[in-house]
C-alpha positions as CSV (number, residue, x, y, z in Angstrom):
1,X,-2.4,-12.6,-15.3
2,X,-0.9,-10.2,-13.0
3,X,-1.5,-10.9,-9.2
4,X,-1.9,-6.9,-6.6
5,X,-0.7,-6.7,-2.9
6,X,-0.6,-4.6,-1.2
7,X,1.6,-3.0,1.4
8,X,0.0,-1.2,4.4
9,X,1.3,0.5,7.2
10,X,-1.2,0.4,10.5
11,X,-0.9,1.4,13.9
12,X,-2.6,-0.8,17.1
13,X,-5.7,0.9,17.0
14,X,-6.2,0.9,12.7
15,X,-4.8,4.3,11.2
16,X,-2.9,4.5,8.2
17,X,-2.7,8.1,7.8
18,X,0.6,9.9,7.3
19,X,3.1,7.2,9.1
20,X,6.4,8.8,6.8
21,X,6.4,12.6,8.5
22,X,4.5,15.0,9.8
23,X,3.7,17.1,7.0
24,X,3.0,14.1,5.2
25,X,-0.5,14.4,5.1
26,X,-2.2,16.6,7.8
27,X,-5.4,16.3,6.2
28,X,-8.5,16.3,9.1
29,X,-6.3,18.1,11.3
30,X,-4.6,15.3,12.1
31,X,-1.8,15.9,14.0
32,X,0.7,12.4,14.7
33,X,2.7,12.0,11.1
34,X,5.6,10.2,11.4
35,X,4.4,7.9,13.7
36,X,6.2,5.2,12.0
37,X,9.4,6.4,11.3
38,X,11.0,5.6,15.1
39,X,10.5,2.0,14.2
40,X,12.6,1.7,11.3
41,X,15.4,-0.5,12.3
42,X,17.4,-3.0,10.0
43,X,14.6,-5.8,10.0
44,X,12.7,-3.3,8.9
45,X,14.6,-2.1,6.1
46,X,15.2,-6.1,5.2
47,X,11.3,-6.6,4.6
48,X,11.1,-3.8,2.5
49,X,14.1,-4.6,0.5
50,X,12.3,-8.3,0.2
51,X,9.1,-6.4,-1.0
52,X,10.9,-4.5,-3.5
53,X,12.3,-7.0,-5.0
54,X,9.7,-8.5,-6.7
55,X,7.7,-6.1,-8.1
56,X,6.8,-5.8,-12.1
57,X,4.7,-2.7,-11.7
58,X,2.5,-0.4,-9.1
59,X,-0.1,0.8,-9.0
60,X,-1.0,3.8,-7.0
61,X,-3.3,6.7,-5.9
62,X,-3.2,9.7,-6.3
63,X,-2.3,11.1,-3.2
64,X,0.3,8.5,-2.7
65,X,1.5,9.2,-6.1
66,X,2.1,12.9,-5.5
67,X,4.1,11.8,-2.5
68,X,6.1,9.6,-4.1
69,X,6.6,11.5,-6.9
70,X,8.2,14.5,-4.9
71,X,11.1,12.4,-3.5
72,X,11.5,9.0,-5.1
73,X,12.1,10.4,-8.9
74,X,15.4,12.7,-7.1
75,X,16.9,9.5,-5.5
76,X,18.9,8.4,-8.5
77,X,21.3,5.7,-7.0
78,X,21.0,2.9,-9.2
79,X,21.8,0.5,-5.8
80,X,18.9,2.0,-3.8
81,X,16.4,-1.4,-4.1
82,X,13.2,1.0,-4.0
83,X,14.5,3.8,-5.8
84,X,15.6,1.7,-8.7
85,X,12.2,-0.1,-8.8
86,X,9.8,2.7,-9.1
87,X,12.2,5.0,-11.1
88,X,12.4,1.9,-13.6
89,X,9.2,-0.2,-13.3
90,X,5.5,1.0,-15.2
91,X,3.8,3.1,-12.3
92,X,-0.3,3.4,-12.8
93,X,-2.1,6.1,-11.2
94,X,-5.7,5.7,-9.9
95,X,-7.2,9.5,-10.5
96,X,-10.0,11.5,-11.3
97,X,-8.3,15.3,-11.0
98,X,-4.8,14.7,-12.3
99,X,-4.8,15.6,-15.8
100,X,-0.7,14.5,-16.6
101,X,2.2,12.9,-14.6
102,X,5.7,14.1,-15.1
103,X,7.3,10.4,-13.4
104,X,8.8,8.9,-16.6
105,X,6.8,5.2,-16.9
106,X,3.4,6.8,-15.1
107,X,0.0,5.5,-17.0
108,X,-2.9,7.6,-15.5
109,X,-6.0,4.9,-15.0
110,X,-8.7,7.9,-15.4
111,X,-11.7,5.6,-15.7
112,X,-14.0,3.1,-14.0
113,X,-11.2,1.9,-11.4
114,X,-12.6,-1.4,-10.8
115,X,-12.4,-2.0,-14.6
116,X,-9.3,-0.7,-15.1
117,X,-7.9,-2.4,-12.5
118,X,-9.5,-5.9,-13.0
119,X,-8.4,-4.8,-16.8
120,X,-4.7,-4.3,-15.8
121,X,-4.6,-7.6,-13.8
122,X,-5.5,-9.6,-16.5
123,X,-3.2,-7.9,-19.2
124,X,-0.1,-8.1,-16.8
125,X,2.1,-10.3,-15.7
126,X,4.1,-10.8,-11.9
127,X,3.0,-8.8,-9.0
128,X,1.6,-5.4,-9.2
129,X,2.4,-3.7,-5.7
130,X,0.2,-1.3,-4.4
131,X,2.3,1.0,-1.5
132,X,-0.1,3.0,0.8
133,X,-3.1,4.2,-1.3
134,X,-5.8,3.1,1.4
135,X,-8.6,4.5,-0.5
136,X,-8.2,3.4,-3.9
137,X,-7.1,0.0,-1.5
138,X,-11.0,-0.1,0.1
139,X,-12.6,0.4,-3.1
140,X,-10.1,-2.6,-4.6
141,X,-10.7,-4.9,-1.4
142,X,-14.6,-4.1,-1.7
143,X,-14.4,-5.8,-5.0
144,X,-11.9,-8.4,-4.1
145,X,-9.5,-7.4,-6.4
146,X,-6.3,-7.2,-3.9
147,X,-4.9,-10.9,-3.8
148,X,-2.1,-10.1,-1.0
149,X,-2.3,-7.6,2.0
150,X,1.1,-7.2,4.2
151,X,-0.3,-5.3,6.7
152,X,2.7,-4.0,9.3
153,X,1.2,-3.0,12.5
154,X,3.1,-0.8,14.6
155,X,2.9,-0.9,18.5
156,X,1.4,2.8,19.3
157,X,-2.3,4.0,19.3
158,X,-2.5,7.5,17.9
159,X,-6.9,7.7,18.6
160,X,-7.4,9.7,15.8
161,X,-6.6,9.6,11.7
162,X,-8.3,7.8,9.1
163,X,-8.1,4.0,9.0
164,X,-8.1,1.5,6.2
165,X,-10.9,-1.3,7.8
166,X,-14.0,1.1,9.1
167,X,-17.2,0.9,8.9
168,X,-18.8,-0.6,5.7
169,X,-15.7,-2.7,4.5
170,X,-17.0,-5.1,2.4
171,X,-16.7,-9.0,4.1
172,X,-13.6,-11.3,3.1
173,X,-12.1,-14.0,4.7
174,X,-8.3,-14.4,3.8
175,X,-5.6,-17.0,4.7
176,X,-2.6,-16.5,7.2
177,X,0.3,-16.8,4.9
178,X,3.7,-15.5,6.7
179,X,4.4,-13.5,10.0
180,X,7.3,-12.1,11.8
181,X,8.2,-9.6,14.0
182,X,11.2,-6.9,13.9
183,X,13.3,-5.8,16.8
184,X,11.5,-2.7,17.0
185,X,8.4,-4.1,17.4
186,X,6.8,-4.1,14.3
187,X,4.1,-7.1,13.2
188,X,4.2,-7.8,10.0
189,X,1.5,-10.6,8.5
190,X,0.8,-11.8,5.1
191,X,-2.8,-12.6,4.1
192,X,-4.0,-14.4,0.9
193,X,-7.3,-13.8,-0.4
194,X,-9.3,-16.9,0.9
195,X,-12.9,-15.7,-0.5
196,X,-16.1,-14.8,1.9
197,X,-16.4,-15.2,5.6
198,X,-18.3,-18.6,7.0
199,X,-19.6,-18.0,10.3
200,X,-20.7,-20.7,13.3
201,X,-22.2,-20.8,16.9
202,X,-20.2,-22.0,19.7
């Protein structure tokens, strides 16, 4: 059985909208893409080599798909540690209005999510990696299906965009497994699924 993490990008203040460049995803008017990219600096790039590494599929959706699909596919170096893994590795597409997908290894998951999901975990093997994809990642965390979350929370507050924990998130509890911080200032934490929240009066 396959084990899902996923890899999120945040800012202080919760959004995860359009962190890679401004035309990204302006969806909402939202005006602040790229809001990650200043903090890229070589600790940076060593986490997500670390990530990349260990990978035995993804799984995706469909707006993250399309984005990925318009640049990673062209990047053909074979020593480029992302570039080799989602050129190479089975990619699976959360999506109810894509019809076909032209990335070579791309299943398109077209039913019940959760089943197909919870289906694909138990058939796999490794670590599936989800990369972005904050809704299909709510509806997956709402039935505790995401095992790992690396969340990386960058130091600026943007006020507006959509965010990945709002209102009606279902409740989990999950264990602090690893933390560090890069040079730029990013916070990156690892959290294990730990089950449901207990609760207690002081």
């Amino acid at each position: 059985m396959a084990t899902l993490s996923l890899t999120q990008f945040l800012t202080l203040d919760g959004v995860h909208q359009a962190p890679g460049g401004p035309d990204e995803d302006p969806s909402g008017g939202f005006e602040h893409g790229g809001w990650s990219v200043p903090y890229g600096d070589e600790d940076f790039g060593r986490f997500v080599e670390e990530v990349f590494a260990r990978p035995t599929a993804f799984l995706l959706g469909r707006r993250t798909y399309e984005i990925f699909a318009g640049y990673w596919p062209k990047q053909t170096d074979p020593a480029d540690p992302v570039a080799s893994k989602l050129n190479a590795l089975p990619k699976y597409v959360a999506t109810s209005t894509l019809d076909s997908a032209d990335w070579a290894g791309t299943t398109l998951l077209r039913g019940d999510v959760v089943k197909e999901v919870a289906a694909l975990k138990e058939h796999a093997d490794g670590e599936i990696q989800m990369h972005g994809s904050a809704g299909l990642a709510r509806t997956l965390l709402d039935h505790d299906l995401i095992d790992t979350l690396h969340l990386l929370v960058f130091p600026v507050i943007l006020g507006t965009g959509r965010r990945l924990f709002s209102d009606g998130v279902h409740p989990a509890a999950f264990r602090h497994a690893a933390a560090r911080t890069t040079g730029s200032g990013i916070a990156i934490h690892t959290y294990e699924l730990a089950g449901r929240p207990t609760y207690g009066s002081y």
